[in-house]
mmCIF file of the N, C-alpha and C atoms, coordinates in Angstrom:
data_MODEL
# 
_entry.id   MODEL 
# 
loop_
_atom_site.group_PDB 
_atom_site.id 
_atom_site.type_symbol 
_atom_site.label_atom_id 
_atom_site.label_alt_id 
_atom_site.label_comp_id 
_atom_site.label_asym_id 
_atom_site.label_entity_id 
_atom_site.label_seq_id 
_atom_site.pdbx_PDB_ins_code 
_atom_site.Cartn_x 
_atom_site.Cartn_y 
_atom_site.Cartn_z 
_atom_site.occupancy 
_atom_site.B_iso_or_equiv 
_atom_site.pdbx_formal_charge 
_atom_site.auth_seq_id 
_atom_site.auth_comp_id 
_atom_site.auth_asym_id 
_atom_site.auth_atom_id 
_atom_site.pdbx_PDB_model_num 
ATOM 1   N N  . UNK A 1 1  ? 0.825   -1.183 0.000   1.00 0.00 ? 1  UNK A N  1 
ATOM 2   C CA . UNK A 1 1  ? 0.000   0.000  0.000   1.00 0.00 ? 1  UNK A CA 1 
ATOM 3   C C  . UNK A 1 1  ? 0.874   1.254  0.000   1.00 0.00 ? 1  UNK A C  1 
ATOM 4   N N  . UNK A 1 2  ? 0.897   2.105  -0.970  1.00 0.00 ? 2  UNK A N  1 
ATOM 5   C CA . UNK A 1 2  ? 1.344   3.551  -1.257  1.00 0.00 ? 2  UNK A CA 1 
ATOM 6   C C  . UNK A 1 2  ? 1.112   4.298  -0.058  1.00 0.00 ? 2  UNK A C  1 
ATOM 7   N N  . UNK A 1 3  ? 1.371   5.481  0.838   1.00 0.00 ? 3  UNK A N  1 
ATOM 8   C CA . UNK A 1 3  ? 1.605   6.522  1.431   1.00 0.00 ? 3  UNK A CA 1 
ATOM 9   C C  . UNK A 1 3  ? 0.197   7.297  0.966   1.00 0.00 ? 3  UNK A C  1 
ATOM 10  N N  . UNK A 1 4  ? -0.189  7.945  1.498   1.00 0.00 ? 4  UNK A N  1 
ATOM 11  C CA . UNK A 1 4  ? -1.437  9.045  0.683   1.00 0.00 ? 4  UNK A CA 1 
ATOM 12  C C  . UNK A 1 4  ? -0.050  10.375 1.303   1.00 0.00 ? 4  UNK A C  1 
ATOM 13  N N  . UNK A 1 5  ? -0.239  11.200 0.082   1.00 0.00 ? 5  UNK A N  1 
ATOM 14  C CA . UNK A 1 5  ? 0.758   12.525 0.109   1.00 0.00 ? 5  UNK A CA 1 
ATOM 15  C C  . UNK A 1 5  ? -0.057  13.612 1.107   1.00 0.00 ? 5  UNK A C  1 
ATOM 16  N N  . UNK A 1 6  ? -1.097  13.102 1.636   1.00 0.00 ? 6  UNK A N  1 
ATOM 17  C CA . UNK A 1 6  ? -1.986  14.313 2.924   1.00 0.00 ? 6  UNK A CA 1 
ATOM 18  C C  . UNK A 1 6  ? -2.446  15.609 2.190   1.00 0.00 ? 6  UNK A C  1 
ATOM 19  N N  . UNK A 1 7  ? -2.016  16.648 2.518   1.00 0.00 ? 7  UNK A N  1 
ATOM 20  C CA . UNK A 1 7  ? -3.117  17.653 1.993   1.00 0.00 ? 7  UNK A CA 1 
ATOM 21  C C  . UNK A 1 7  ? -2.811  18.736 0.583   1.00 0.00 ? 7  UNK A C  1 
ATOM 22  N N  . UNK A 1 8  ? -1.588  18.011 0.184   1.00 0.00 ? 8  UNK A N  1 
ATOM 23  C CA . UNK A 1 8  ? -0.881  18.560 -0.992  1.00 0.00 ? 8  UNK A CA 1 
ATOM 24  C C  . UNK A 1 8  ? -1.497  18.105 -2.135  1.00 0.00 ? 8  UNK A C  1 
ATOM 25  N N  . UNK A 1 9  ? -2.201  19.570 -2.868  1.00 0.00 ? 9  UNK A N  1 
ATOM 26  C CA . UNK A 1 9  ? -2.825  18.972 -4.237  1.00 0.00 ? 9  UNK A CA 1 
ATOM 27  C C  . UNK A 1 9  ? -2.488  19.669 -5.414  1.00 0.00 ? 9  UNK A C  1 
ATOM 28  N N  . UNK A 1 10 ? -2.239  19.045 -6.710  1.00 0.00 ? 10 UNK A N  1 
ATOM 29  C CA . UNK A 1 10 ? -2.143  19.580 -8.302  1.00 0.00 ? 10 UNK A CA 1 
ATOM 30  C C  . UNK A 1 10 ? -3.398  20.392 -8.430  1.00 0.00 ? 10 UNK A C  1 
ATOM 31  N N  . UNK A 1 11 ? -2.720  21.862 -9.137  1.00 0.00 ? 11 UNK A N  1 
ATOM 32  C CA . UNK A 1 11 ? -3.391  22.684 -9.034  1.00 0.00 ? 11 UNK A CA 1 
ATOM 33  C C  . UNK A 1 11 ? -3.201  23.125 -10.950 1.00 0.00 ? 11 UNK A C  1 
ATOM 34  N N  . UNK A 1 12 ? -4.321  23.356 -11.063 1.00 0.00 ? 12 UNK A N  1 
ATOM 35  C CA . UNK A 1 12 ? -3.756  23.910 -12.704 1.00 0.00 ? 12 UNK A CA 1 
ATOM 36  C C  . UNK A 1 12 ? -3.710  25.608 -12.464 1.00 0.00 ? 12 UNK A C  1 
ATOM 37  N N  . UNK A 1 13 ? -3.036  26.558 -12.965 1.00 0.00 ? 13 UNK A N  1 
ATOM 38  C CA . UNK A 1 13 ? -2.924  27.777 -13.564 1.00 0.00 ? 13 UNK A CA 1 
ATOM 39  C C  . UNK A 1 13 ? -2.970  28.431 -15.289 1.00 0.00 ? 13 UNK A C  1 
ATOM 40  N N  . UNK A 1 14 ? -3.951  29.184 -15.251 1.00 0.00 ? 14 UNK A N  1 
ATOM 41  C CA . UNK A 1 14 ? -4.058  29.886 -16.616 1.00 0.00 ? 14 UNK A CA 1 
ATOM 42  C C  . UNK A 1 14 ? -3.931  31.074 -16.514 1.00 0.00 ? 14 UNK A C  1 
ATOM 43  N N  . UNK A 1 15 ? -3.199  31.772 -17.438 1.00 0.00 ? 15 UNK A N  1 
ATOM 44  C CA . UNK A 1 15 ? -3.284  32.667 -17.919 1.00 0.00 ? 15 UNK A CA 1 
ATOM 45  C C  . UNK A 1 15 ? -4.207  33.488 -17.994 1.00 0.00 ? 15 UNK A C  1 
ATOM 46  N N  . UNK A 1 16 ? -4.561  34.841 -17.973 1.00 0.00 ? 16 UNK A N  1 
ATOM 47  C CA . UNK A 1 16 ? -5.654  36.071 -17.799 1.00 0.00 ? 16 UNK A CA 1 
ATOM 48  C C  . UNK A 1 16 ? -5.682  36.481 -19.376 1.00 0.00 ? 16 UNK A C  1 
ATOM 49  N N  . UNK A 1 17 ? -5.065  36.257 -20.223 1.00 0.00 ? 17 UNK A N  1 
ATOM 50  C CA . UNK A 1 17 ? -5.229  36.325 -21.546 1.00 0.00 ? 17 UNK A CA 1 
ATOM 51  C C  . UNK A 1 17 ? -6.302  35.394 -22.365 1.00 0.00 ? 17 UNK A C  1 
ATOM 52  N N  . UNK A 1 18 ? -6.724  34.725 -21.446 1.00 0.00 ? 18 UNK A N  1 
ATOM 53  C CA . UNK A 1 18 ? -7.436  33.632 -22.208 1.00 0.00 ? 18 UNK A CA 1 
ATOM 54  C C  . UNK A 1 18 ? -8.946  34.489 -22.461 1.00 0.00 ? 18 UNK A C  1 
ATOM 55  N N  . UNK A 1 19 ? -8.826  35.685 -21.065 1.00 0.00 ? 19 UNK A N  1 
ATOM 56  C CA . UNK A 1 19 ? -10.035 36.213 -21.057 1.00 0.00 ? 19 UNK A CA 1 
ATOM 57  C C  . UNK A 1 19 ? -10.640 37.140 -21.680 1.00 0.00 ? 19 UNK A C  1 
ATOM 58  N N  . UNK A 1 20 ? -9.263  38.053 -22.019 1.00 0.00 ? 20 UNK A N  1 
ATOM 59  C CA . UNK A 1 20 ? -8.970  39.506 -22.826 1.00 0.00 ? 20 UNK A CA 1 
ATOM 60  C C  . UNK A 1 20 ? -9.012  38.898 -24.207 1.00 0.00 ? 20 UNK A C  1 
ATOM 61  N N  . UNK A 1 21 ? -10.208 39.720 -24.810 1.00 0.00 ? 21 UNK A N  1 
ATOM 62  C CA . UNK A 1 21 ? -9.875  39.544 -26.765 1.00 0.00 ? 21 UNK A CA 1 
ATOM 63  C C  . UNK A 1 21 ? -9.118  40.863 -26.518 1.00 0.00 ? 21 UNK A C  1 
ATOM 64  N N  . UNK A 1 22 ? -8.971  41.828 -25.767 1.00 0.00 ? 22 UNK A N  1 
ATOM 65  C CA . UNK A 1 22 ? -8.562  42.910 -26.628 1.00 0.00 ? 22 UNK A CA 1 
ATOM 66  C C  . UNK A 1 22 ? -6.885  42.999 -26.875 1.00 0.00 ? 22 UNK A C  1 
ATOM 67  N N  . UNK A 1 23 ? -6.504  41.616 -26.388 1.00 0.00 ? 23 UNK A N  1 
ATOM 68  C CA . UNK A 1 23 ? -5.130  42.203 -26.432 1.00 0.00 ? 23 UNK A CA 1 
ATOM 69  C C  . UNK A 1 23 ? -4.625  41.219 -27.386 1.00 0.00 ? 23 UNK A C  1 
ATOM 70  N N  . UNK A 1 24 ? -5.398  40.926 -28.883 1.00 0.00 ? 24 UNK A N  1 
ATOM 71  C CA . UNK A 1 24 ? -5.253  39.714 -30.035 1.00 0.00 ? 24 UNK A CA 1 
ATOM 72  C C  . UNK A 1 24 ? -3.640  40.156 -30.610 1.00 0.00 ? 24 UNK A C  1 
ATOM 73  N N  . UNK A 1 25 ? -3.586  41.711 -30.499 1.00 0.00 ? 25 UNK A N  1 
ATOM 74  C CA . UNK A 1 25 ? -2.358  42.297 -31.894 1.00 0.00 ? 25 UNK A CA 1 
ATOM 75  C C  . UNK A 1 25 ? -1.057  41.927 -30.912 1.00 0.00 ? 25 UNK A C  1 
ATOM 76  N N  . UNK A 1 26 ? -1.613  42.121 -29.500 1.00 0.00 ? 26 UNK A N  1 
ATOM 77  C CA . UNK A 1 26 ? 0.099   41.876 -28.671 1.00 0.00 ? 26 UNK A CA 1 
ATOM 78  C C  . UNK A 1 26 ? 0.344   40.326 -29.004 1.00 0.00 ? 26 UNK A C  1 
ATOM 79  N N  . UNK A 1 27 ? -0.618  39.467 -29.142 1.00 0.00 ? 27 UNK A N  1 
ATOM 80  C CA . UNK A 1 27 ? 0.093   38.144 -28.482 1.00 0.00 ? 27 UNK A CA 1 
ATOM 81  C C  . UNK A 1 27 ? 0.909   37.289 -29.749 1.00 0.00 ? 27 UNK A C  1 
ATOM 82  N N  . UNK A 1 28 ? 1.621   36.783 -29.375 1.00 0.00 ? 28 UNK A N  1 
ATOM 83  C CA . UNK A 1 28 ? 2.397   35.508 -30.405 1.00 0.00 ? 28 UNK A CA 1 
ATOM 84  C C  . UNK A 1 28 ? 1.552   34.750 -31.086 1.00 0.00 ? 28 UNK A C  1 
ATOM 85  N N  . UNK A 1 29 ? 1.105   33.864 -30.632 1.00 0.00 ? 29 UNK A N  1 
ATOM 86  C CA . UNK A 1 29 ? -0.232  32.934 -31.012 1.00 0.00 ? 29 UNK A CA 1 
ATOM 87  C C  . UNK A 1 29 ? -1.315  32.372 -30.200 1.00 0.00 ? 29 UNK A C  1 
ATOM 88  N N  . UNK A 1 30 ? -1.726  32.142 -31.067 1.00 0.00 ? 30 UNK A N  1 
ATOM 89  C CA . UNK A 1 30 ? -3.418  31.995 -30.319 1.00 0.00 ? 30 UNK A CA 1 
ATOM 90  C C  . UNK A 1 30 ? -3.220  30.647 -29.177 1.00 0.00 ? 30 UNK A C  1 
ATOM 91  N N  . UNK A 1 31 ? -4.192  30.375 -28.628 1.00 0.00 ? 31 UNK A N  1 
ATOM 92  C CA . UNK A 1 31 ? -3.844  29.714 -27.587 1.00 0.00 ? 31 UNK A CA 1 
ATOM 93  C C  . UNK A 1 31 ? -3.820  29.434 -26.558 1.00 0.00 ? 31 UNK A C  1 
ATOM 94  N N  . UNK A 1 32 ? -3.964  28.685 -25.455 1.00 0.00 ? 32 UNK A N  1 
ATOM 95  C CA . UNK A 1 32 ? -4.408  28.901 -24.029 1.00 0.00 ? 32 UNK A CA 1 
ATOM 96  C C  . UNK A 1 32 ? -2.449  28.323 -23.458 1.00 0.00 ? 32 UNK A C  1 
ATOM 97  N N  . UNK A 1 33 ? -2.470  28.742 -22.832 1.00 0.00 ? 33 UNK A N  1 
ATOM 98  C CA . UNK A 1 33 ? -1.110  28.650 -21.566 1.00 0.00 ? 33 UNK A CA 1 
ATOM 99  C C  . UNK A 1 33 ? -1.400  28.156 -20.035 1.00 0.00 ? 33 UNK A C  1 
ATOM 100 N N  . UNK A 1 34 ? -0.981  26.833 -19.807 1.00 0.00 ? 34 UNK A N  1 
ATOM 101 C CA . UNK A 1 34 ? -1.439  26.311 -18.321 1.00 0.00 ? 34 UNK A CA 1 
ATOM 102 C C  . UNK A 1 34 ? -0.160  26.127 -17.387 1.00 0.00 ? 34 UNK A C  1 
ATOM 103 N N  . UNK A 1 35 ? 0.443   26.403 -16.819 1.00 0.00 ? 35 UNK A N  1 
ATOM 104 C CA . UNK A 1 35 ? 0.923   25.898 -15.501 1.00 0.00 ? 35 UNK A CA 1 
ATOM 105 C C  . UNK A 1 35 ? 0.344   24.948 -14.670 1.00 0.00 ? 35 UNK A C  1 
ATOM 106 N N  . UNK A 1 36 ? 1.440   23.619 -14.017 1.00 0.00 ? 36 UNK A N  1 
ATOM 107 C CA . UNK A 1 36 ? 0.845   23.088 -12.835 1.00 0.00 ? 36 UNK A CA 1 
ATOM 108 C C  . UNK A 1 36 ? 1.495   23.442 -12.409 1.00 0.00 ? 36 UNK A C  1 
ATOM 109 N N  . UNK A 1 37 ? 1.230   23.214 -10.895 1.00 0.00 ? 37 UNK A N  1 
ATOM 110 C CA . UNK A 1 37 ? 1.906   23.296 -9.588  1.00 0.00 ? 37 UNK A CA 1 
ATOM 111 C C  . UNK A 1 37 ? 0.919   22.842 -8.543  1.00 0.00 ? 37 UNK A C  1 
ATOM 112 N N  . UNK A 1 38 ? 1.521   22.447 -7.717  1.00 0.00 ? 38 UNK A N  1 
ATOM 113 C CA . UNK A 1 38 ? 0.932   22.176 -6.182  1.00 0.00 ? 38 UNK A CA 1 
ATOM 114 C C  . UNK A 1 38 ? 0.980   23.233 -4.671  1.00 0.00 ? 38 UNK A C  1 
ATOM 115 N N  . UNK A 1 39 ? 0.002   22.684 -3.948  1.00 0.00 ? 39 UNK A N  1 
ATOM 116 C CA . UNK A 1 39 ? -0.197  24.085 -2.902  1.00 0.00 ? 39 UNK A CA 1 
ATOM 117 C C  . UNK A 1 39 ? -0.955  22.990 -2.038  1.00 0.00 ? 39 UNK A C  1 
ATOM 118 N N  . UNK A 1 40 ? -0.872  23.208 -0.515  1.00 0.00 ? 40 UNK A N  1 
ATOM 119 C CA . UNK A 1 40 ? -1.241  22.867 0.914   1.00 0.00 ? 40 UNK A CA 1 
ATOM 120 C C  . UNK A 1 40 ? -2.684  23.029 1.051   1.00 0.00 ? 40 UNK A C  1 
ATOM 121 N N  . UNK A 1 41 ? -3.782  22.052 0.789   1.00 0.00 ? 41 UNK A N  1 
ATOM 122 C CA . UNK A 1 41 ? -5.103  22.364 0.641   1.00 0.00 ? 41 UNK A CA 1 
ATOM 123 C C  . UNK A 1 41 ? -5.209  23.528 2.047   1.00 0.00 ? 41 UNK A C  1 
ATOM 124 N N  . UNK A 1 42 ? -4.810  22.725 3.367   1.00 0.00 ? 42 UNK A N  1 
ATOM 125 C CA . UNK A 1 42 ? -4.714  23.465 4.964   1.00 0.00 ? 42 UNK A CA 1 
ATOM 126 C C  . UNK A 1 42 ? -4.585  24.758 5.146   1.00 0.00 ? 42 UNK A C  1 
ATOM 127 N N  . UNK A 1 43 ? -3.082  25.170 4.447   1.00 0.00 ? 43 UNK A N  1 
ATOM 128 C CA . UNK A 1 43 ? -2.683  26.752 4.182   1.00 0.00 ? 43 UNK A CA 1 
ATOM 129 C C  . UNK A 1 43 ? -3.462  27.459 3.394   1.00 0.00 ? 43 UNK A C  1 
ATOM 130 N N  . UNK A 1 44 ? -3.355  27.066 2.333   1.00 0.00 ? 44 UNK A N  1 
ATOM 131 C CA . UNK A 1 44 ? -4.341  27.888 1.300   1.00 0.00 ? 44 UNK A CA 1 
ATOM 132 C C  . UNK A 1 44 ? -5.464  27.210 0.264   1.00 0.00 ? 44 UNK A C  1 
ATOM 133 N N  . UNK A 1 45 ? -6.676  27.249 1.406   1.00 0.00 ? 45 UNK A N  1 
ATOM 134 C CA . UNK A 1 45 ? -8.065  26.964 1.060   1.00 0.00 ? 45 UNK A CA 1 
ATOM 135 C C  . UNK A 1 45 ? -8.604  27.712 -0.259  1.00 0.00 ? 45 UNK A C  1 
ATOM 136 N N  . UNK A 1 46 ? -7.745  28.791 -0.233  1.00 0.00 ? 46 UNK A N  1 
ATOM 137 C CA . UNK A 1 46 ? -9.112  29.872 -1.704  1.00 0.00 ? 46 UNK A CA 1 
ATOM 138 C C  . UNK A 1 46 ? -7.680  29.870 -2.580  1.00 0.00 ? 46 UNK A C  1 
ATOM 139 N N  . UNK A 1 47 ? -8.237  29.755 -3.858  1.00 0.00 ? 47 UNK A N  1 
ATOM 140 C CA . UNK A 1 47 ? -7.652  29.844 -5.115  1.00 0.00 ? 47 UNK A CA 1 
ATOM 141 C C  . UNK A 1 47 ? -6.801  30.475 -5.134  1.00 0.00 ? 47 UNK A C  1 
ATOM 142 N N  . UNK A 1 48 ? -5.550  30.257 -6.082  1.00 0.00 ? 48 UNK A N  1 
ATOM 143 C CA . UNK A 1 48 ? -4.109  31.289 -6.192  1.00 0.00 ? 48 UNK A CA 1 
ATOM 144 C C  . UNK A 1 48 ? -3.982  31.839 -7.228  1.00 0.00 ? 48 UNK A C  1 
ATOM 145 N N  . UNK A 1 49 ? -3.362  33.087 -7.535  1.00 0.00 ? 49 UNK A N  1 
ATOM 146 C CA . UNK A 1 49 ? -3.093  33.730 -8.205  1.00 0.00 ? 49 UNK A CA 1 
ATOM 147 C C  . UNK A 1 49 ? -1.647  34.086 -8.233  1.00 0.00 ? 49 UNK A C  1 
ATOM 148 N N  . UNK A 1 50 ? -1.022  33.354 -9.149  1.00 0.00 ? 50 UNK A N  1 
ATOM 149 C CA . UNK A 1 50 ? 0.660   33.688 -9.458  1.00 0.00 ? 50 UNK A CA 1 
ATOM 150 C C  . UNK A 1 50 ? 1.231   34.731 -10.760 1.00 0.00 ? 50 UNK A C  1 
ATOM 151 N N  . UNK A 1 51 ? 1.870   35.527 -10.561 1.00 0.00 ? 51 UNK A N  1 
ATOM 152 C CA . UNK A 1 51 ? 2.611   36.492 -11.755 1.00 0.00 ? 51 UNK A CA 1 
ATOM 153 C C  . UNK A 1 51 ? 3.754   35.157 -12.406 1.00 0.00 ? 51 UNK A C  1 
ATOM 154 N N  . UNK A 1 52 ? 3.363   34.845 -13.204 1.00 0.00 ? 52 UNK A N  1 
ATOM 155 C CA . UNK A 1 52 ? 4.310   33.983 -14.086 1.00 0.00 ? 52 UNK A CA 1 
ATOM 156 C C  . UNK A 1 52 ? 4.658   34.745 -15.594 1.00 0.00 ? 52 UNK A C  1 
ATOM 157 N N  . UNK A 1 53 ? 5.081   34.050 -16.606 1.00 0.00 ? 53 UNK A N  1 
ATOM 158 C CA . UNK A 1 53 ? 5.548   34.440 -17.864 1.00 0.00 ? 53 UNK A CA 1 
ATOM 159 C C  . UNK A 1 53 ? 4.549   33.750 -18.582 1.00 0.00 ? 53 UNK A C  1 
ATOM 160 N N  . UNK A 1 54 ? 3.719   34.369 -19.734 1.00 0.00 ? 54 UNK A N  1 
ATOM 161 C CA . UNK A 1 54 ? 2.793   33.944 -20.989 1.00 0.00 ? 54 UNK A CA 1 
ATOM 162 C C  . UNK A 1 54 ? 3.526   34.112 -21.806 1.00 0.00 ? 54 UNK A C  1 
ATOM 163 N N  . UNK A 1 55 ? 3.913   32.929 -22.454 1.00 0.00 ? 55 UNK A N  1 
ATOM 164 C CA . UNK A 1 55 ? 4.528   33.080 -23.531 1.00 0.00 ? 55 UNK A CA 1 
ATOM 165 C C  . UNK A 1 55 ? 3.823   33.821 -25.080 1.00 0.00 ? 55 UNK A C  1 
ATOM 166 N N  . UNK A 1 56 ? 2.169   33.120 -24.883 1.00 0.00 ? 56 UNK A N  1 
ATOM 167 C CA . UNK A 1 56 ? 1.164   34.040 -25.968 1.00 0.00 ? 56 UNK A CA 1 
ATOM 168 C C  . UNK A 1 56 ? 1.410   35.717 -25.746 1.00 0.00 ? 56 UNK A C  1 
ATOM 169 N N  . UNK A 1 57 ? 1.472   36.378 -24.591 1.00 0.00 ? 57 UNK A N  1 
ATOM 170 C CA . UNK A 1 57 ? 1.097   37.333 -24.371 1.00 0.00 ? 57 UNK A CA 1 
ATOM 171 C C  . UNK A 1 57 ? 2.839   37.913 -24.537 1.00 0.00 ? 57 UNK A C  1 
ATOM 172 N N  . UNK A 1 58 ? 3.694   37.573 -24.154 1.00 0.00 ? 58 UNK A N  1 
ATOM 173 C CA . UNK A 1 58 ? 5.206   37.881 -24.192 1.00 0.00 ? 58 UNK A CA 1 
ATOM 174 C C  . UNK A 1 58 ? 5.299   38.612 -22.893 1.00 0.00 ? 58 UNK A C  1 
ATOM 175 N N  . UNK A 1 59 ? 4.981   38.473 -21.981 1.00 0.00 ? 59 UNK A N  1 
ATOM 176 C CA . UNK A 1 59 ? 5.112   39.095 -20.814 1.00 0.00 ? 59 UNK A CA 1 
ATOM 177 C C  . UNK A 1 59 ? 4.768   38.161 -19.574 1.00 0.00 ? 59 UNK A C  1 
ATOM 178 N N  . UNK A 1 60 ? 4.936   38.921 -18.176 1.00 0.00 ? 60 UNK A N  1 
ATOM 179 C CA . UNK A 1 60 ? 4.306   38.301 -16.987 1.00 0.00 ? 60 UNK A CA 1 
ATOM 180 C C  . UNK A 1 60 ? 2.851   39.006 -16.913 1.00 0.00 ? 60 UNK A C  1 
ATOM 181 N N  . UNK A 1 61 ? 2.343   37.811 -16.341 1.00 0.00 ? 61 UNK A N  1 
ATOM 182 C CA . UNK A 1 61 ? 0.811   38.227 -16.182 1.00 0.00 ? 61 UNK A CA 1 
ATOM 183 C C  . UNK A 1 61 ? 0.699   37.482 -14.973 1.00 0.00 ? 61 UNK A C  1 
ATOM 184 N N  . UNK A 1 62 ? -0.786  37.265 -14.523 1.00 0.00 ? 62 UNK A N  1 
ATOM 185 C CA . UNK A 1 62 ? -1.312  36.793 -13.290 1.00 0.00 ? 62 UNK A CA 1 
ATOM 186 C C  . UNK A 1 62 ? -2.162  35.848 -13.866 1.00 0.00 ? 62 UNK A C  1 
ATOM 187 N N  . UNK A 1 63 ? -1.590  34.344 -13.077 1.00 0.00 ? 63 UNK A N  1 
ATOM 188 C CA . UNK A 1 63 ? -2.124  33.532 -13.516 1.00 0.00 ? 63 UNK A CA 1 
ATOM 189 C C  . UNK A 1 63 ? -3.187  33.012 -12.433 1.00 0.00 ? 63 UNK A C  1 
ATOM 190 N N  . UNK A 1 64 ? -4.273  32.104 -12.843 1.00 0.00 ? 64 UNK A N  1 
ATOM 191 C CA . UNK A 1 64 ? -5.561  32.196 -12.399 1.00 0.00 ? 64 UNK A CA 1 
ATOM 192 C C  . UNK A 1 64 ? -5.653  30.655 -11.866 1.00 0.00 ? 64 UNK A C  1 
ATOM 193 N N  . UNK A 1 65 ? -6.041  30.159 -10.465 1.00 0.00 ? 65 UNK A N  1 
ATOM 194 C CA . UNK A 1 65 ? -5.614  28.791 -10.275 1.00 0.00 ? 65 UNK A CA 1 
ATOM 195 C C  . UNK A 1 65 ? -7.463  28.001 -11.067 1.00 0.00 ? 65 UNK A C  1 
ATOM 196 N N  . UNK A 1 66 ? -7.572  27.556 -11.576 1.00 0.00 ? 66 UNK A N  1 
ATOM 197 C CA . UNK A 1 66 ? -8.668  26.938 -12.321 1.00 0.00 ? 66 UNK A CA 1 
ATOM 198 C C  . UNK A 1 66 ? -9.159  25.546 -11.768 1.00 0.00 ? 66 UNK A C  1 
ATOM 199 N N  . UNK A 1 67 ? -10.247 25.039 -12.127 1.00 0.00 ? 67 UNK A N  1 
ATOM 200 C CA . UNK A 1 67 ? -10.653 23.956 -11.441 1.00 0.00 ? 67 UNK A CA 1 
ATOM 201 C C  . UNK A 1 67 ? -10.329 22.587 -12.994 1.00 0.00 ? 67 UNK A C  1 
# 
């Protein structure tokens, strides 16, 4: 029998570009951009929001933790 890893869970992150049409002329290509990562269900109960790099968008943005 495997270990259960306790309250540590895979979390997906997207991009805020997915939401904006208006910013079609800045971006590289079309496209959605996801990050995983993991986070402490215990510590942080409400959704995260990380400044990462979009590669569509060519910049850092704030990424959106998604279900």
């Amino acid at each position: 029998m495997g270990k259960s890893k306790g309250a540590r869970i895979v979390i997906t992150l997207e991009c805020e570009c997915r939401t904006q049409e208006n910013n079609i002329k800045q971006q590289r290509k079309k496209g959605i951009f996801r990050y995983t990562s993991t986070k402490n269900r215990r510590n942080t109960p409400a959704r995260i929001e990380l400044n990462k790099f979009c590669p569509n968008c060519n910049k850092h943005t704030n990424f959106k933790e998604i279900k």
